[in-house]
C-alpha positions as CSV (number, residue, x, y, z in Angstrom):
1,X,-158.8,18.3,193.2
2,X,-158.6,17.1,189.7
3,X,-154.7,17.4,189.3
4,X,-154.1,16.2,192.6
5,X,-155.8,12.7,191.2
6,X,-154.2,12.9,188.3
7,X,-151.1,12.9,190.0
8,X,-152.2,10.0,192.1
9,X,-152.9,7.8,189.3
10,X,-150.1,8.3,187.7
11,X,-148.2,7.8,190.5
12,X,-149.9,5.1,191.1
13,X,-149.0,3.6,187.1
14,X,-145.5,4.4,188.3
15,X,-145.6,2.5,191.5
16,X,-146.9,-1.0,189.0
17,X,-144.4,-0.3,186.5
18,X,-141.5,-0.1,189.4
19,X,-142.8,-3.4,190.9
20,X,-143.3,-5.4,187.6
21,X,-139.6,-4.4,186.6
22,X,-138.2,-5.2,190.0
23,X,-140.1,-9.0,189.8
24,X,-138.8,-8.6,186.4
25,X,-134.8,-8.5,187.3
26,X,-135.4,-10.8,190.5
27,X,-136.5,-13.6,188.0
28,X,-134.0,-12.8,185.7
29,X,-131.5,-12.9,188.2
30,X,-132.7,-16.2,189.7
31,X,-133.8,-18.0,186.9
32,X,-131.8,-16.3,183.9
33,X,-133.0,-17.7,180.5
34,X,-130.9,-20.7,179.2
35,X,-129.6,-20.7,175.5
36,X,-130.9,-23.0,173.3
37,X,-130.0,-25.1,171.1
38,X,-129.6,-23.1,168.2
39,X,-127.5,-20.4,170.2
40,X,-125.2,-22.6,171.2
41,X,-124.4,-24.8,167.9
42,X,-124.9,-21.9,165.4
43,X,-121.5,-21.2,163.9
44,X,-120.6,-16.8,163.0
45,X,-119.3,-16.7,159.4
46,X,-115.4,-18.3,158.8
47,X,-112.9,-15.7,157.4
48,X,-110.8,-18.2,156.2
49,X,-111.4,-16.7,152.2
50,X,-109.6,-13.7,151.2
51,X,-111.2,-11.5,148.8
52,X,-109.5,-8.8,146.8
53,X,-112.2,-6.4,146.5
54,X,-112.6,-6.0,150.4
55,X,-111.2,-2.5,152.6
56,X,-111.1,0.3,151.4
57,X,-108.8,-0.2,148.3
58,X,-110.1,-3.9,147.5
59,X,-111.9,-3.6,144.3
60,X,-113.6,-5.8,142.2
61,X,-111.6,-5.0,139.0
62,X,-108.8,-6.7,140.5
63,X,-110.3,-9.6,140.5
64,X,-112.4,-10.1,137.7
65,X,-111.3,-13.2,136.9
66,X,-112.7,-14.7,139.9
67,X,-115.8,-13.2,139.3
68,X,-116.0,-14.7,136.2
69,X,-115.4,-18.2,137.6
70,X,-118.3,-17.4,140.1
71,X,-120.2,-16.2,137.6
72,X,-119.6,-19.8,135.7
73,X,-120.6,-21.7,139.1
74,X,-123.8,-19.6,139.5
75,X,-124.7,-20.7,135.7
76,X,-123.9,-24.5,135.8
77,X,-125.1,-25.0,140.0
78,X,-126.8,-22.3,141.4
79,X,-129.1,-20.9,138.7
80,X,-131.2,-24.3,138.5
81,X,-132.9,-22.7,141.7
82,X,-132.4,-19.4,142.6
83,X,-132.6,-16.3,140.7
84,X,-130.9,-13.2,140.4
85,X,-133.5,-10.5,139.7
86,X,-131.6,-7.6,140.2
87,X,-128.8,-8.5,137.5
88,X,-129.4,-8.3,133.6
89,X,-127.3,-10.0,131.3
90,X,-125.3,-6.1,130.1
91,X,-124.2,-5.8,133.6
92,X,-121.6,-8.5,132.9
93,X,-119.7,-6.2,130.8
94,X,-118.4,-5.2,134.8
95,X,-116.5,-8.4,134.7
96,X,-114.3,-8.2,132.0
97,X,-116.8,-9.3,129.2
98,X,-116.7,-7.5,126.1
99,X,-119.9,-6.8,124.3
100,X,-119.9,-9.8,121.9
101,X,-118.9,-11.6,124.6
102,X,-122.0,-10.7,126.9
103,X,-124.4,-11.2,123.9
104,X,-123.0,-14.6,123.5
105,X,-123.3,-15.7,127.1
106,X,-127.2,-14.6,126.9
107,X,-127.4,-16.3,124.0
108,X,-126.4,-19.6,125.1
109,X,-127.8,-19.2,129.2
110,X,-129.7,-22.6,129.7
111,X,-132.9,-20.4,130.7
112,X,-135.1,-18.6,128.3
113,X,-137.1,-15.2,128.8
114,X,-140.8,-15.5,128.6
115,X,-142.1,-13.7,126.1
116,X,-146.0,-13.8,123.9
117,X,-146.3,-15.2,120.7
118,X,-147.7,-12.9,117.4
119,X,-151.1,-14.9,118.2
120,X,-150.8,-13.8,121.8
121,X,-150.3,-16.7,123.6
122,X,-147.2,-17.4,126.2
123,X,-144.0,-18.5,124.6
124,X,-140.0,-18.0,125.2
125,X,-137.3,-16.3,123.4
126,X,-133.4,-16.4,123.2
127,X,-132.3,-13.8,126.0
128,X,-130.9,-10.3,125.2
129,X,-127.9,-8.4,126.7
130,X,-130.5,-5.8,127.6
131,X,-133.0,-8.9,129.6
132,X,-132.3,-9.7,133.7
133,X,-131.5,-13.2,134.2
134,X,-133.9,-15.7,133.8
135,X,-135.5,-17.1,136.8
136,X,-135.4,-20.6,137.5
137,X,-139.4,-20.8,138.5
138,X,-142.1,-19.2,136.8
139,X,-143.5,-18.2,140.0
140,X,-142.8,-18.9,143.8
141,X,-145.9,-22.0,144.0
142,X,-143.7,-23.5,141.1
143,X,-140.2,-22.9,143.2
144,X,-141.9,-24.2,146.8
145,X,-143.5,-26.8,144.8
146,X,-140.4,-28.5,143.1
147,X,-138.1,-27.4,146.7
148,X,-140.1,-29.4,148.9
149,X,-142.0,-26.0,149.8
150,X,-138.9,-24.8,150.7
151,X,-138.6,-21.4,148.6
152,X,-135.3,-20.8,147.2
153,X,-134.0,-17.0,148.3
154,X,-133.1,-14.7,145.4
155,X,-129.3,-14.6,145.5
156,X,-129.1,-10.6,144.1
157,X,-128.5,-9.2,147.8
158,X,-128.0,-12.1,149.7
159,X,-124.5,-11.2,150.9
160,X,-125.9,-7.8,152.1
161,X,-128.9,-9.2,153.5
162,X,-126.9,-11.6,155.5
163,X,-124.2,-11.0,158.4
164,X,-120.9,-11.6,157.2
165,X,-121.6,-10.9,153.4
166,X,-119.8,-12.8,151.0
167,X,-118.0,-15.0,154.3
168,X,-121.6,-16.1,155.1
169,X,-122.0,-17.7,151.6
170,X,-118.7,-19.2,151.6
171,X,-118.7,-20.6,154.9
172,X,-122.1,-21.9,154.4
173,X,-121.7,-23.7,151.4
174,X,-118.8,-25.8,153.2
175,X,-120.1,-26.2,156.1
176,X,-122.0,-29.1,155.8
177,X,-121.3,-31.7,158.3
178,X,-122.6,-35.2,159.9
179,X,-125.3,-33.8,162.5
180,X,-124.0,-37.4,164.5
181,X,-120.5,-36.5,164.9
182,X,-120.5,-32.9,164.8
183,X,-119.5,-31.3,168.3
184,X,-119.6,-27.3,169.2
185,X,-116.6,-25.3,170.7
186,X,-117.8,-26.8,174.1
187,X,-117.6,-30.3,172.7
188,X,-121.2,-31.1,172.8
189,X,-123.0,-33.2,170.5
190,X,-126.1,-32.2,169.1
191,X,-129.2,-33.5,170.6
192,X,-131.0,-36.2,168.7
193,X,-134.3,-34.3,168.2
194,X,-132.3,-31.2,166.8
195,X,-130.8,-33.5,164.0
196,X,-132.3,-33.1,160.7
197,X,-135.5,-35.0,159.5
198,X,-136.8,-35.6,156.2
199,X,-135.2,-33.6,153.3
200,X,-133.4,-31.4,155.7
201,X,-129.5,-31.3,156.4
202,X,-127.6,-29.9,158.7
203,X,-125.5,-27.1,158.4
204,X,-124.3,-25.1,161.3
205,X,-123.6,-21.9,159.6
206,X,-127.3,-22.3,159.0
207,X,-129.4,-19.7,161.4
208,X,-131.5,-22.4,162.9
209,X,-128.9,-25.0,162.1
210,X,-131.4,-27.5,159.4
211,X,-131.5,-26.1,155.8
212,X,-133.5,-27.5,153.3
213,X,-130.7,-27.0,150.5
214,X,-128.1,-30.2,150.1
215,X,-124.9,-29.8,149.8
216,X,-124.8,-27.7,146.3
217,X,-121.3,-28.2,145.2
218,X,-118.6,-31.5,144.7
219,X,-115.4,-31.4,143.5
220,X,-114.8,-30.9,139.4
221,X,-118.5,-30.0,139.6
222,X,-117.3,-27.4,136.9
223,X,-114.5,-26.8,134.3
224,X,-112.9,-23.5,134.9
225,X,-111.2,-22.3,131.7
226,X,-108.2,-20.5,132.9
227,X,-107.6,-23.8,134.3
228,X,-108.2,-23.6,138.4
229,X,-108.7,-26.4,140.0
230,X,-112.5,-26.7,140.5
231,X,-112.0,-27.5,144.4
232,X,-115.0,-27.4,147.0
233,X,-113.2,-24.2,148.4
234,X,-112.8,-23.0,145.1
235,X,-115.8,-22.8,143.7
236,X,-117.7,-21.8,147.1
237,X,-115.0,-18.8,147.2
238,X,-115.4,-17.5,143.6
239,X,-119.2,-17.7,143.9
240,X,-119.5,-15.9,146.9
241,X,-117.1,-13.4,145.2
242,X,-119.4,-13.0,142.6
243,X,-122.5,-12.8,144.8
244,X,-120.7,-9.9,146.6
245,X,-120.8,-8.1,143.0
246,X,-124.3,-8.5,142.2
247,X,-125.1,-7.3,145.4
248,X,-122.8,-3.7,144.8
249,X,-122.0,-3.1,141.2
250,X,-121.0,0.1,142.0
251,X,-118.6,-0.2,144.9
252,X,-115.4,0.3,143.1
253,X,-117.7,3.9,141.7
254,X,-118.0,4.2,145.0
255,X,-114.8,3.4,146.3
256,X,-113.2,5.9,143.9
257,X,-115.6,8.8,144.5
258,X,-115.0,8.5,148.2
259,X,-111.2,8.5,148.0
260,X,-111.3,11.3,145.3
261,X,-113.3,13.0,148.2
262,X,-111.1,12.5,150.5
263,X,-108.2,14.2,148.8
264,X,-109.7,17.2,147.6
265,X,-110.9,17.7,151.6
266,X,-107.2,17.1,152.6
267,X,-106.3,19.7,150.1
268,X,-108.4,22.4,150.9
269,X,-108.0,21.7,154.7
270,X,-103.9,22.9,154.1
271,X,-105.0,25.5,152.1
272,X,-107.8,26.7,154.8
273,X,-105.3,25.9,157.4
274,X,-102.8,28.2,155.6
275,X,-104.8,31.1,155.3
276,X,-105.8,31.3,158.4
277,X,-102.6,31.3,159.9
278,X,-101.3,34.9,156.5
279,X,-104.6,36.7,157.8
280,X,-106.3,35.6,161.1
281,X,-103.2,34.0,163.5
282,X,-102.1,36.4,166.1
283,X,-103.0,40.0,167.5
284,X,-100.4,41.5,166.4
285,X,-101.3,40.9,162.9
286,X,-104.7,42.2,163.5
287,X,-103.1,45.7,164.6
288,X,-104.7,48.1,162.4
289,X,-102.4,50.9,160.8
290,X,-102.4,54.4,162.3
291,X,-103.2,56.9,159.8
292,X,-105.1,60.3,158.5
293,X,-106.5,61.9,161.7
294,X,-105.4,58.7,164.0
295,X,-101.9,58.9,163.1
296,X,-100.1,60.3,166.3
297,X,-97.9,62.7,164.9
298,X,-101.4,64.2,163.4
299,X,-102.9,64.0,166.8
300,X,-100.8,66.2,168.4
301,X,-100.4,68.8,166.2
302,X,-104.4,68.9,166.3
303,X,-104.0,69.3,170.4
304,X,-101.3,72.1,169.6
305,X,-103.3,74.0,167.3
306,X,-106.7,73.7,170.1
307,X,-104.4,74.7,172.7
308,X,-103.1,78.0,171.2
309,X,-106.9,78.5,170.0
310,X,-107.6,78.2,173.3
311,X,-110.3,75.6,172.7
312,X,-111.3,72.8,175.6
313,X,-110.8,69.6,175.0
């Protein structure tokens, strides 16, 4: 009696679970759920930049003087609010910096390291090679505070914690544009109440299309000195270079280790190949040689000397 309810109830469970889905799909089907505004003005990262340390043999070293360029943007523009706390000043030596060189820029990096004081009481100090990178704030109230409570993300991983990596932060620092005369793929304008208020602009690279950052860079905003032209495009492409590194340091390691790997599996795939086809491949090559008591000449001598014996079998 007991089971047999059990199985009723359930079946019964079943039977709501059946008819909820089936209302379900019906209003789904009649009514599907309209995209909004976001969906349908939010932009997917531009691929218009080409990056030499991208496919499998892109690798930073080629391109270490960009890196250093977006390493110069991040100092002058993007360090005065967002941090990199996963990068200390020694990692630089990756980008073509020697070690007096790497000493010097933490020496002369327009943010100091808190440190204490021999009476114990909160000071700074001249950053080491050994030290991360200073952080703009001293803590995030500070940050929100002076960012309109906006926080400003730490940029260590951003192009790994975003879609599109290092495409993301390229196309999203240029892709600032007038909310008024900005239209979609579908030439729509964007509805008045979407547009940016405030301290907010509009950016639709942006997930929900209003970011509290302004546009970040201008042209000659910096002095490359190998000479580039410090273009807009320019800059946003060498610093999302450079983000791309801090975010995998070790992806030309990587890079190698796996093509090494590659190569040695290759190798030993010929030589397992090869080996299998001297000893295994083919019956005939599995024959095993006739000799001792199975050799046939041996054999019948042995059923020549039983016969004349007169022994069976």
């Amino acid at each position: 009696m007991v089971r047999i309810l059990g199985i009723l109830v359930g079946l019964g469970f079943c039977g709501v679970a059946a008819w909820s889905l089936l209302w379900g799909v019906i209003a789904y089907v009649g009514e599907p759920p309209q995209p909004t505004v976001e969906a349908r003005f939010h932009e997917h990262p531009r691929h218009d930049a080409h990056f030499e340390f991208e496919g499998p043999f892109g690798r930073f070293s080629h391109s270490q003087q960009q890196l250093q360029r977006g390493m110069q943007v991040y100092r002058e523009v993007c360090a005065n609010c967002h941090s990199l706390n996963f990068v200390s000043f020694r990692n630089f030596r990756d980008l073509g910096y020697n070690e007096a060189q790497v000493r010097n820029l933490a020496a002369a990096w327009p943010r100091k390291v808190p440190s204490i004081g021999p009476d114990g009481s909160p000071t700074e100090r001249t950053p080491l090679p050994a030290d991360r990178i200073p952080a703009p704030y001293p803590n995030e109230a500070a940050a929100r505070n002076a960012n309109g409570n906006a926080l400003p993300p730490d940029l260590s991983l951003i192009t790994k914690a975003r879609h599109g990596g290092a495409h993301y932060v390229y196309s999203l620092l240029t892709g600032y544009r007038d909310p008024a005369r900005y239209r979609n793929h579908d030439g729509q304008a964007l509805p008045a109440e979407n547009r940016p208020t405030g301290q907010l602009h509009f950016n639709p690279w942006f997930a929900n299309l209003n970011i509290a950052m302004p546009p970040p860079l201008t042209a000659n905003q910096v002095t490359y000195a190998d000479g580039t032209p410090a273009t807009v495009d320019q800059m946003a492409q060498d610093v999302s270079a450079f983000l791309a590194w801090t975010a995998e340091p070790e992806s030309d390691a990587r890079k190698n280790g796996g093509l090494a790997t590659l190569i040695f599996l290759l190798i030993a795939t010929v030589i397992a190949y090869m080996a299998y086809q001297n000893v295994w491949h083919g019956g005939a090559r599995r024959r095993v040689r006739e000799t001792g008591p199975l050799d046939p000449a041996n054999m019948a001598k042995s059923e020549h000397a039983k016969d004349e014996a007169g022994i069976a079998g």
